[in-house]
KEKE-3310 file (N, C-alpha, C; in steps of 0.2 Angstrom, whole numbers, plus 5000, padded with zeros to 4 digits):
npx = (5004:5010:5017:5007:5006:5009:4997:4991:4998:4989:4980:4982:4974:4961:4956:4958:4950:4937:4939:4936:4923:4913:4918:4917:4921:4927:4935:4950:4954:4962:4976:4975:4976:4989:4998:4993:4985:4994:5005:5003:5002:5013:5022:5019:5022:5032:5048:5060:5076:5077:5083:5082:5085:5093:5085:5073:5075:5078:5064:5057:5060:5059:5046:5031:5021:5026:5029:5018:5010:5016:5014:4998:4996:4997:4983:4977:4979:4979:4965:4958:4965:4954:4943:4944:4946:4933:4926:4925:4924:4909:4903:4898:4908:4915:4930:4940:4935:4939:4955:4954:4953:4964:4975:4972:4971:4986:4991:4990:4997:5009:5012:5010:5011:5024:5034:5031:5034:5049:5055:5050:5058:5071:5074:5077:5069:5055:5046:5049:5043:5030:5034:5037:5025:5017:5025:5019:5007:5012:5021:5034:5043:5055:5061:5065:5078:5086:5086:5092:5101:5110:5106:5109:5124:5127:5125:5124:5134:5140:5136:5124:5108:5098:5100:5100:5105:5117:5106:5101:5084:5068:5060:5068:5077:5067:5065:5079:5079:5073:5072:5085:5088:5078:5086:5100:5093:5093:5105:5111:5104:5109:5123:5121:5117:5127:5138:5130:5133:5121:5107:5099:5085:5085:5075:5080:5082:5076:5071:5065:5054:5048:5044:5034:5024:5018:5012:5003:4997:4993:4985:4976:4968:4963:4954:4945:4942:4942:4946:4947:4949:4961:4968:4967:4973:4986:4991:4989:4999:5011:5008:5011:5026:5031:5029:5037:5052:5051:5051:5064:5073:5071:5080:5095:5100:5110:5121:5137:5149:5166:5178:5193:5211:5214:5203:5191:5173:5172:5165:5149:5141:5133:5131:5126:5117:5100:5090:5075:5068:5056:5039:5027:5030:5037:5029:5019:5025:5032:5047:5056:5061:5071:5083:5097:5102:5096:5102:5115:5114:5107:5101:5091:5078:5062:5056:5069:5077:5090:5093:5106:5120:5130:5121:5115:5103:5086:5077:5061:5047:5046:5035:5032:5044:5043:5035:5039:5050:5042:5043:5058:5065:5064:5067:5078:5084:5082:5088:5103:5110:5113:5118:5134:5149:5161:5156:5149:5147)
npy = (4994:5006:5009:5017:5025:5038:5044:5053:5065:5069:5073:5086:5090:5087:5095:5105:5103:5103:5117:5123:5119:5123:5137:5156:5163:5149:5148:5148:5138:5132:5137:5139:5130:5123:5132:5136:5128:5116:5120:5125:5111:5104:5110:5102:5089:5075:5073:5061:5055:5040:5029:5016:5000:4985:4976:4979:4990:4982:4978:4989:4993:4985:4984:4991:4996:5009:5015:5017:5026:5037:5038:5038:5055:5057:5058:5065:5079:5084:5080:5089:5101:5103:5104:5115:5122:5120:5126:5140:5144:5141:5148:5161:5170:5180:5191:5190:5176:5171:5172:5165:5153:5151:5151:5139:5130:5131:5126:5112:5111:5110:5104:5092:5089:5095:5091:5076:5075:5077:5069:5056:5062:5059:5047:5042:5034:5024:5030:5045:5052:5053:5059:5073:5075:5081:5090:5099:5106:5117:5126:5121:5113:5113:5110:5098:5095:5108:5102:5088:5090:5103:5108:5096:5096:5109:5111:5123:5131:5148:5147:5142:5146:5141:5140:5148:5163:5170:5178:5184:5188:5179:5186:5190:5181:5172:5178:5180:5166:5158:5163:5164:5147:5144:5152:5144:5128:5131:5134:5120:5111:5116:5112:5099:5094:5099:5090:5080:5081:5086:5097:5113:5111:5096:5082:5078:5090:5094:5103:5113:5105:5105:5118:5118:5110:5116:5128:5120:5116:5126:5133:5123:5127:5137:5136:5127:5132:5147:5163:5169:5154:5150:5161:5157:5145:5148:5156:5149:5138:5148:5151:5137:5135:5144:5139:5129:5136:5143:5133:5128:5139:5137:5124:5125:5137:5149:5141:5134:5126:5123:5126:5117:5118:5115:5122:5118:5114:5105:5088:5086:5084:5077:5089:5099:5103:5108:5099:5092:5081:5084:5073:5076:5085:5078:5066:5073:5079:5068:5063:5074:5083:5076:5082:5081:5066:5066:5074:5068:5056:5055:5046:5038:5028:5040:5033:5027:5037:5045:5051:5061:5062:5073:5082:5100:5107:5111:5122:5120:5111:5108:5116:5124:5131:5136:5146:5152:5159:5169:5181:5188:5197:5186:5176:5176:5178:5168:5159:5163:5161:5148:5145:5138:5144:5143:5145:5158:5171)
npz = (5000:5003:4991:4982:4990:4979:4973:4979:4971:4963:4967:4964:4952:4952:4963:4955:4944:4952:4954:4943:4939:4948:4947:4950:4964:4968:4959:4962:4969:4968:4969:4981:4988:4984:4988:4999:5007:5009:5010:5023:5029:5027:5036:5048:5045:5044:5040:5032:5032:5027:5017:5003:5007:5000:4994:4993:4985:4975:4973:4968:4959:4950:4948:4939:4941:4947:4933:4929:4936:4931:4919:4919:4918:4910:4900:4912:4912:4897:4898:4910:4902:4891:4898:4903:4892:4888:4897:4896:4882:4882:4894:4902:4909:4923:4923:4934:4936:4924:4925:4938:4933:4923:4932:4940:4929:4923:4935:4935:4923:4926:4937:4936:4922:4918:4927:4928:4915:4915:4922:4914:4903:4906:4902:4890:4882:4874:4881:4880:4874:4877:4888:4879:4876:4887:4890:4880:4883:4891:4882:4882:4874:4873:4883:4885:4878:4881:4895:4896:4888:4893:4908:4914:4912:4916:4927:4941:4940:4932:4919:4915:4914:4919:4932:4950:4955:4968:4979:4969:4964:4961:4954:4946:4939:4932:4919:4914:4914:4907:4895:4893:4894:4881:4869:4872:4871:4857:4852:4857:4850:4836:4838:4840:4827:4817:4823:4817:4804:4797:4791:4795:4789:4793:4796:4809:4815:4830:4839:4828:4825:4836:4836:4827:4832:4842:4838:4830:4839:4845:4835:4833:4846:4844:4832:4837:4849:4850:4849:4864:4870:4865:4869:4885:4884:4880:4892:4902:4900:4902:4915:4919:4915:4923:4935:4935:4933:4945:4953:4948:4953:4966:4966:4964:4968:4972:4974:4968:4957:4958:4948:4942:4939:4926:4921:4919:4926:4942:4945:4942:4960:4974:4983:4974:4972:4981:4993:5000:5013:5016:5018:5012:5003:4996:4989:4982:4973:4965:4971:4967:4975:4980:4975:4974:4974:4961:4953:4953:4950:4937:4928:4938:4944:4950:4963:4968:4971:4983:4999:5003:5016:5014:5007:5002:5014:5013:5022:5022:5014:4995:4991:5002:5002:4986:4989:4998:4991:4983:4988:4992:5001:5011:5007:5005:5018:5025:5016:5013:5023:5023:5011:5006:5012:5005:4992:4989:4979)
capx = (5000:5014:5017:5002:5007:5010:4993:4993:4999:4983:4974:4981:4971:4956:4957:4959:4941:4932:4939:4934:4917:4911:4917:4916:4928:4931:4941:4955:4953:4968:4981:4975:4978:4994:5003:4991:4984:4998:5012:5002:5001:5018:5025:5017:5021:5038:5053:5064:5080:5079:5086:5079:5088:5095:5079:5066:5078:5079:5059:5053:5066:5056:5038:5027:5018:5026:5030:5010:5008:5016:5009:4993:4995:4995:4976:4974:4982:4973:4956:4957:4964:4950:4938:4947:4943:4926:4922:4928:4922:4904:4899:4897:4912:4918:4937:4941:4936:4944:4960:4957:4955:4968:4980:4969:4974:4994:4998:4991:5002:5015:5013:5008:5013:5032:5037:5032:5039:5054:5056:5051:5064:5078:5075:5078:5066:5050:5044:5050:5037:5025:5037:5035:5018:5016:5027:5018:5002:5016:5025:5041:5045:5062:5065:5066:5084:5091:5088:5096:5110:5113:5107:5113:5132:5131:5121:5129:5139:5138:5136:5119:5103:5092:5106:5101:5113:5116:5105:5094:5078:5063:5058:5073:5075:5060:5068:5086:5081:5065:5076:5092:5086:5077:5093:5104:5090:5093:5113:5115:5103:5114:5127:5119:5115:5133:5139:5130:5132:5115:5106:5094:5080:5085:5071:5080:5080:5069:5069:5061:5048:5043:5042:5030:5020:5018:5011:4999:4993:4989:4979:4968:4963:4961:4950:4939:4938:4940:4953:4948:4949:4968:4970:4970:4978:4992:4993:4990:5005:5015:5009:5014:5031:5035:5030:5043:5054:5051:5055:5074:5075:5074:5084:5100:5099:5117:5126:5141:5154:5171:5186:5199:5217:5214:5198:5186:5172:5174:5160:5142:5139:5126:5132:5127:5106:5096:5087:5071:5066:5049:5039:5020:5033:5041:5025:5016:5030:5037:5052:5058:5063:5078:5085:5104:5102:5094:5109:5122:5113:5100:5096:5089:5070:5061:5055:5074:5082:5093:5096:5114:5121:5133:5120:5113:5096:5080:5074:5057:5048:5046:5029:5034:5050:5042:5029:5043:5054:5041:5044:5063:5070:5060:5070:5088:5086:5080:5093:5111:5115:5114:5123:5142:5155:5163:5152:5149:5152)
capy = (5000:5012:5013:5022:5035:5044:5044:5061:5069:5068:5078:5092:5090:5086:5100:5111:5102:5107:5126:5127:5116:5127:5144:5160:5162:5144:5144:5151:5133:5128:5141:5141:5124:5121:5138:5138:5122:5110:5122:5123:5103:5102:5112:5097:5083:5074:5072:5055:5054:5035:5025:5009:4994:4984:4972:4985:4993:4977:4978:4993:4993:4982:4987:4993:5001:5018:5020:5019:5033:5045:5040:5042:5061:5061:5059:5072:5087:5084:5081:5097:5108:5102:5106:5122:5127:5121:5132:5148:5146:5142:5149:5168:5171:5186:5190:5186:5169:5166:5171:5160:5146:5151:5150:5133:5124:5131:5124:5105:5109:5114:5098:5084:5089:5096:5088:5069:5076:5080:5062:5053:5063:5057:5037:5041:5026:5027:5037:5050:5056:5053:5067:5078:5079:5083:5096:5104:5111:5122:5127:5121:5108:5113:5109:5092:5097:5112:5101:5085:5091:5106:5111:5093:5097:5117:5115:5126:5136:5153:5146:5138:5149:5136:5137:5156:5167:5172:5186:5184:5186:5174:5188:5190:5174:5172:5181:5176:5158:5156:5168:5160:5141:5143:5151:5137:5123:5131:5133:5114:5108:5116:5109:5091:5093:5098:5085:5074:5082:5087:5106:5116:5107:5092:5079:5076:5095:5094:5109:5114:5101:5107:5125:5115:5106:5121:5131:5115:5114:5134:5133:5119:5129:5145:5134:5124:5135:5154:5168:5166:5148:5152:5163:5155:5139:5152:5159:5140:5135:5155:5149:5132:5133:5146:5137:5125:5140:5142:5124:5126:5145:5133:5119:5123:5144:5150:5134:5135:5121:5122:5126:5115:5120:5115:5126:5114:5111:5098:5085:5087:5080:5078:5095:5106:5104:5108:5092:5091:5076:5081:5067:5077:5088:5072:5066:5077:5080:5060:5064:5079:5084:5073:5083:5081:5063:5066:5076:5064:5048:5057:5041:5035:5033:5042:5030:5024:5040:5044:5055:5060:5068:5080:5087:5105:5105:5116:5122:5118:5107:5112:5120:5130:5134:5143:5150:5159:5161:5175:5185:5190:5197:5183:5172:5178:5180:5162:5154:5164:5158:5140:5143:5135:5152:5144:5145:5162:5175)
capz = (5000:5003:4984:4982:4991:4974:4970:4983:4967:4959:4972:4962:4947:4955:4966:4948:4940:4955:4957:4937:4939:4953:4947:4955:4967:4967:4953:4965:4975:4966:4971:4988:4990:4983:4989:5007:5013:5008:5014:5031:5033:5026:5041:5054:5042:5047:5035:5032:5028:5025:5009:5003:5006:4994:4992:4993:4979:4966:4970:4968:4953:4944:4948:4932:4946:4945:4926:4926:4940:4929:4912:4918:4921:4900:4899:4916:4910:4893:4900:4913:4896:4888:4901:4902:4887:4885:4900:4895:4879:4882:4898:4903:4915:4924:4921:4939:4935:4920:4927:4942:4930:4921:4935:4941:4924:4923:4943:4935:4919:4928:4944:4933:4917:4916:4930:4925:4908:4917:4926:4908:4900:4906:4901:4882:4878:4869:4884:4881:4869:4885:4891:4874:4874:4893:4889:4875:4885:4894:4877:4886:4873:4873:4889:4884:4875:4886:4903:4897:4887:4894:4913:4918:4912:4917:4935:4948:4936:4930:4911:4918:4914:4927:4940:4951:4956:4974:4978:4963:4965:4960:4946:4938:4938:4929:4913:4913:4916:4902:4889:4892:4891:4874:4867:4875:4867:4850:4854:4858:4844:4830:4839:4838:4819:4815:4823:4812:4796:4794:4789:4800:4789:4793:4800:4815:4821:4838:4840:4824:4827:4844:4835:4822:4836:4846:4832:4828:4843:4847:4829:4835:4851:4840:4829:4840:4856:4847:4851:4872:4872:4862:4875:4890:4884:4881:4898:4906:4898:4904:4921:4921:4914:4928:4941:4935:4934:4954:4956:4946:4956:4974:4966:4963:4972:4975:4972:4962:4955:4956:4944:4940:4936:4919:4919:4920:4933:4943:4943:4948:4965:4978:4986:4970:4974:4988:4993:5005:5012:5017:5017:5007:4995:4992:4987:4978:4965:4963:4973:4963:4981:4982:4967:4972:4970:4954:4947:4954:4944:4931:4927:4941:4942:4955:4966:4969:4977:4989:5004:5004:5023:5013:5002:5006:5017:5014:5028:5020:5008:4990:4992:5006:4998:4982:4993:5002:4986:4980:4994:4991:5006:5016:5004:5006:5025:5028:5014:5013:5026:5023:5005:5008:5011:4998:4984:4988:4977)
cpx = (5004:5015:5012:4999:5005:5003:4989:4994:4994:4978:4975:4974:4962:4953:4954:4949:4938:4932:4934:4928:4912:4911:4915:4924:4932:4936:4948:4955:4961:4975:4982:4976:4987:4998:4999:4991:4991:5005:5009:5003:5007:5021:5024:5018:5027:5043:5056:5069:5083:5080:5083:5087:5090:5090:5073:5069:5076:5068:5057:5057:5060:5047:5037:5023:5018:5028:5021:5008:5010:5013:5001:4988:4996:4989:4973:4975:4978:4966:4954:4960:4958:4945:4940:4943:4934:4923:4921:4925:4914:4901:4901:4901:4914:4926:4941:4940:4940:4951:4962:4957:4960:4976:4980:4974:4982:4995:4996:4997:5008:5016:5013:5011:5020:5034:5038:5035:5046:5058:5056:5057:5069:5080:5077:5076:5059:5046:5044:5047:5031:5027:5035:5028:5015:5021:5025:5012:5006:5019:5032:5044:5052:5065:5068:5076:5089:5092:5092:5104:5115:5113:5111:5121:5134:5128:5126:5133:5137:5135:5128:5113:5097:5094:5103:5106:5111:5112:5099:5089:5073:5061:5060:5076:5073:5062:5075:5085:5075:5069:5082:5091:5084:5083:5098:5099:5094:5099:5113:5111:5108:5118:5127:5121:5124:5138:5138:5128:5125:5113:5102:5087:5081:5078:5073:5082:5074:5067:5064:5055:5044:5040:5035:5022:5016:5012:5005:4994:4989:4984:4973:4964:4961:4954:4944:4935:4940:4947:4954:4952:4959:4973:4974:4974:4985:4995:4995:4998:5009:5014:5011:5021:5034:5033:5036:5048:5057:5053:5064:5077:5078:5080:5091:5104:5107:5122:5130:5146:5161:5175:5190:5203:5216:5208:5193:5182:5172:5166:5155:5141:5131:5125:5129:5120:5104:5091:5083:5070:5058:5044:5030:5025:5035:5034:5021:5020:5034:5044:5057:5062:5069:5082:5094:5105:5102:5101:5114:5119:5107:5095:5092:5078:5067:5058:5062:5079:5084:5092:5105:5114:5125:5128:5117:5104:5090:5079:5066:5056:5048:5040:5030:5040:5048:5036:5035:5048:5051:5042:5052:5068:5069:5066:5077:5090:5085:5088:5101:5115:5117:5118:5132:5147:5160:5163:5147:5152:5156)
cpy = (5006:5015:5018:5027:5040:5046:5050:5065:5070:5071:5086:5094:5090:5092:5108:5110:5103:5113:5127:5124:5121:5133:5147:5160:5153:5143:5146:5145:5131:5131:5140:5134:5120:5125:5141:5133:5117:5112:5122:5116:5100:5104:5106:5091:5080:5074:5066:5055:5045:5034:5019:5006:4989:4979:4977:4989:4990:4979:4983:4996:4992:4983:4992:5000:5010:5019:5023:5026:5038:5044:5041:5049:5065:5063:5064:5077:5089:5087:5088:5103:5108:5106:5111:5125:5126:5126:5138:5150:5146:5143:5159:5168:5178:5186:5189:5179:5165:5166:5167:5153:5145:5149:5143:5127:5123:5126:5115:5105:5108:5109:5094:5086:5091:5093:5082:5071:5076:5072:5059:5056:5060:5049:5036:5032:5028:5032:5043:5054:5055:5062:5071:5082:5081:5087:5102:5107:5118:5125:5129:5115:5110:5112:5103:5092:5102:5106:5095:5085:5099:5110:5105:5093:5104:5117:5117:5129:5142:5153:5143:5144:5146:5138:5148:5158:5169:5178:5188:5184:5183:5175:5189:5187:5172:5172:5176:5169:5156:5159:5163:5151:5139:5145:5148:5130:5124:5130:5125:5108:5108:5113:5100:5090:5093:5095:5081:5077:5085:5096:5106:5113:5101:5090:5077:5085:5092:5099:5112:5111:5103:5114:5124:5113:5112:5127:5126:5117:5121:5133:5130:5121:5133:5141:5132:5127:5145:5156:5166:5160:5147:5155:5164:5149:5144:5153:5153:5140:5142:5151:5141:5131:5140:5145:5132:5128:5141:5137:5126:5132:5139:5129:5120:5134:5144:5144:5134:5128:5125:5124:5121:5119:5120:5120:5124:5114:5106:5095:5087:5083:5083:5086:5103:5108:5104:5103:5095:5085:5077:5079:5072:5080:5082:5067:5067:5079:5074:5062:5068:5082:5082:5075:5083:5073:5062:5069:5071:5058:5050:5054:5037:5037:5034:5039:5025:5030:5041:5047:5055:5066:5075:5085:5093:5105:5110:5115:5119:5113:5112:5114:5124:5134:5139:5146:5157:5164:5169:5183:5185:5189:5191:5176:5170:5177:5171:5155:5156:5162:5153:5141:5143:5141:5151:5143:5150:5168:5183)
cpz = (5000:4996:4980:4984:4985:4972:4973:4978:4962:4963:4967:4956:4948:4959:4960:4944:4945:4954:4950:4936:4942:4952:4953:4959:4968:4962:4956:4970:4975:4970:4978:4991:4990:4989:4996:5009:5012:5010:5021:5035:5031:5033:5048:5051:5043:5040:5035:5028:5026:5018:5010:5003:5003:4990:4991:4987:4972:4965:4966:4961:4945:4942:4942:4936:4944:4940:4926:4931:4936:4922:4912:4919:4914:4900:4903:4913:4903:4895:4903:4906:4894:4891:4902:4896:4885:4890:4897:4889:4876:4890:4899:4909:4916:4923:4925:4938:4930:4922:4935:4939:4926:4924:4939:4935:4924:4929:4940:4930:4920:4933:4941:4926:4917:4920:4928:4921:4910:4920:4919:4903:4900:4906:4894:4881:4874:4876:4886:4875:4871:4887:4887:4874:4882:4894:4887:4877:4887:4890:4878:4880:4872:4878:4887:4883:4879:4892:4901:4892:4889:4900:4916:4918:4914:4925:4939:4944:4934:4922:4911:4919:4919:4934:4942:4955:4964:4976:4973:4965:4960:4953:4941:4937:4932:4923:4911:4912:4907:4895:4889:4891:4884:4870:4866:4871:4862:4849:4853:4850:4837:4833:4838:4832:4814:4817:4819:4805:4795:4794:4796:4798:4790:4798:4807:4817:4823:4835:4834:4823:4833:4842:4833:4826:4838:4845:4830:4833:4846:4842:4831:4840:4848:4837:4830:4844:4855:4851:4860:4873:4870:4868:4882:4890:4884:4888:4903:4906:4902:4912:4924:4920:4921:4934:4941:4936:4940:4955:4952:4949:4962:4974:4967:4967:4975:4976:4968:4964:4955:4951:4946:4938:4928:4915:4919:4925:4935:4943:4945:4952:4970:4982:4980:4970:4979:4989:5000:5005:5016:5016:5009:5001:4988:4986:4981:4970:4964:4964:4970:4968:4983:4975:4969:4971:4962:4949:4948:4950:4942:4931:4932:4942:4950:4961:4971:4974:4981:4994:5004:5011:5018:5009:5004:5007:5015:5019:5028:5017:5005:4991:4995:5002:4993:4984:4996:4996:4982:4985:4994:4998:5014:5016:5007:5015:5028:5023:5014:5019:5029:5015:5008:5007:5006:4990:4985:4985:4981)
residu = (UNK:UNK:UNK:UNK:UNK:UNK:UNK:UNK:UNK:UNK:UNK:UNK:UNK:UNK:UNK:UNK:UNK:UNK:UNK:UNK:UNK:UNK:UNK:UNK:UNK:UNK:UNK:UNK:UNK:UNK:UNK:UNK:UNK:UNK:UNK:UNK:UNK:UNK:UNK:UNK:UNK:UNK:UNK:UNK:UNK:UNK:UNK:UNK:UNK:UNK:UNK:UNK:UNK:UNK:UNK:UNK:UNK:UNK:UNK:UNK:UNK:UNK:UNK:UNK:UNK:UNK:UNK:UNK:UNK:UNK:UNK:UNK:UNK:UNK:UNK:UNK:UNK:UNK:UNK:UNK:UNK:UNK:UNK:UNK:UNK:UNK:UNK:UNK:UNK:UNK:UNK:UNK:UNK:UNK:UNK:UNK:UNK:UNK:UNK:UNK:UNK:UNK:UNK:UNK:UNK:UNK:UNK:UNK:UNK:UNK:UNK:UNK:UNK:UNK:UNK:UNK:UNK:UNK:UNK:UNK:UNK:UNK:UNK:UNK:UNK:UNK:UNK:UNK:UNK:UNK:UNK:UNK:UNK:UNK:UNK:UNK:UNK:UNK:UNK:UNK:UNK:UNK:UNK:UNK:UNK:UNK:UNK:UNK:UNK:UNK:UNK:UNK:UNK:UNK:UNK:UNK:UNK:UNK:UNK:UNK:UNK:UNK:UNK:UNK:UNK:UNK:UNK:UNK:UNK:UNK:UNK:UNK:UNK:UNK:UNK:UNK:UNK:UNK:UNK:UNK:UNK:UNK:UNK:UNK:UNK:UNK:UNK:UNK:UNK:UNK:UNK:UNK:UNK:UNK:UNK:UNK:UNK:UNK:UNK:UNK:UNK:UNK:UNK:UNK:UNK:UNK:UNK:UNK:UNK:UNK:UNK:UNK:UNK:UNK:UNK:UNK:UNK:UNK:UNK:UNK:UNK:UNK:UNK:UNK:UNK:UNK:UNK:UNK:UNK:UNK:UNK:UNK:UNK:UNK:UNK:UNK:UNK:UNK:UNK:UNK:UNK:UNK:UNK:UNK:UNK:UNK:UNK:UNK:UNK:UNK:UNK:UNK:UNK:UNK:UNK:UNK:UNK:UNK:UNK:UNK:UNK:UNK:UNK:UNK:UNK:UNK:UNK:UNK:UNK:UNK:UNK:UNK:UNK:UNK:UNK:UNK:UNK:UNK:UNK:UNK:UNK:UNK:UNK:UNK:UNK:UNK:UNK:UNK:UNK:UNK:UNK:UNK:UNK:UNK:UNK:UNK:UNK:UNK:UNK:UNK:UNK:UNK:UNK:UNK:UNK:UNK:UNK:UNK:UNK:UNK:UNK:UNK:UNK:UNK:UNK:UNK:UNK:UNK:UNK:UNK:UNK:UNK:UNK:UNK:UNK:UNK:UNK:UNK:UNK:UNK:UNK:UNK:UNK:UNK:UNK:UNK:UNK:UNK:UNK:UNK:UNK:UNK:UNK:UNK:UNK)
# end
């Protein structure tokens, strides 16, 4: 029964079809829930830094179980767009509402969609075109490309538009991280193509393809559900991929790598991410939380991670944490003086 803890991450969603079923100020249930109730009853919830054992390891290795918890957070994010949009575009709504269903449908695209996208990326097997397409409500599909060949080799470096700088705040972040990424995608893709010989029309440019998709897939809202229903899917997607955003401000905040003598940084370790182990964050986002793990063995899936002692602590979980993150000086006062004195600038 424990494995079905994850099934906690599905409250989000559920939570978002009611706020947009019920209108009116309900459509604000979503927000209130994630970035109120769920950081309140994270503050009373325990944390563990256990490890599985090397049996509870091979099992849970092999269990089907959790690839299905996160494929089937394809069909939610869908169905709630969907229902998104048929709201908006047949019902007489106020513009408080739409923008509380607008910010309702981003926090599922952005909980269930990039994240699992984010998990399923890093398998390079067939699904990673699960992850593609639970990228493309959020019109992040390029993260696919920036985050595995280019934030897992720059994290904690100055060269690293995901990685924030000491002092940065949340909203300018925001910019440099969302600007810089897409730049860095298109960067590494030519760099791919002319590795293998090939043009910028080639069929194996991504990136081209995601432009292509992207572009498909706006037309068909415009089509179906009119300029509004265009609209909001737009914004959905602007608010889901900065809530991801938020998540790579906390992850890796004032953290920097090393030099070598020869110029080089030295490896990425379990010390270059900020890791919580409390137990609902951990939860709610399929172990997203134990992200210096995750840098130190990509490949690992998320039911496997670790707890490392040397790695650096939140004082929070992740809920709390980008709850405090918008708050700046609330930020800096609570974290600088957990970032390591020397990997300050």
């Amino acid at each position: 029964m424990k494995d079905l803890k994850y099934i906690s991450a599905y409250s989000i969603p559920i939570i978002a079809f009611l706020s947009i079923w019920l209108e009116g100020i309900y459509t604000y249930m979503t927000p209130l829930y994630v970035f109120g109730i769920i950081p309140i009853i994270e503050l009373f919830t325990p944390s563990s830094t256990e490890n599985l054992d090397d049996d509870n390891r091979l099992s849970k290795s092999k269990k089907q179980l959790f690839n299905w918890l996160l494929y089937i957070n394809l069909p939610i994010i869908y169905s709630i767009l969907i229902y998104t949009l048929f709201v908006v575009s047949n019902r007489p709504l106020e513009n408080f509402e739409i923008i509380g269903i607008i910010i309702s449908t981003g926090i599922v695209l952005g909980a269930n969609g990039i994240n699992v996208g984010h998990e399923l990326g890093h398998r390079f097997s067939k699904e990673r075109f699960i992850a593609k397409a639970l990228l493309l409500p959020s019109l992040y599909m390029h993260f696919y490309v920036e985050h595995n060949f280019g934030h897992h080799l720059k994290a904690a470096t100055k060269e690293d538009p995901a990685t924030a700088r000491y002092n940065q705040p949340l909203y300018f972040f925001w910019f440099t991280s969302v600007i810089g990424q897409y730049i860095s995608a298109w960067k590494i893709q030519t760099t791919l193509l002319k590795q293998q010989n090939r043009s910028f029309l080639s069929i194996q440019n991504d990136m081209l393809w995601y432009l292509i998709f992207t572009t498909i897939y706006l037309s068909f809202i415009f089509i179906f559900f009119g300029f509004l229903g265009c609209i909001v899917a737009f914004s959905s997607g602007v608010v889901g991929f900065l809530l991801l955003e938020t998540i790579n401000y906390i992850e890796h905040y004032g953290l920097l790598r090393k030099k070598n003598s020869s110029g080089r940084y030295e490896r990425v370790r379990e010390i270059h991410s900020w890791n919580s182990n409390h137990l609902l964050g951990r939860i709610l986002l399929f172990e997203l939380t134990r992200h210096s793990d995750h840098h130190y063995r990509a490949s690992k899936k998320y039911q496997l991670l670790d707890h490392h002692n040397d790695s650096p602590q939140l004082p929070f979980g992740y809920p709390t944490s980008m709850v405090l993150s918008l708050f700046p000086p609330i930020w800096f006062m609570l974290m600088n003086k957990r970032v390591p004195n020397e990997m300050k600038p």
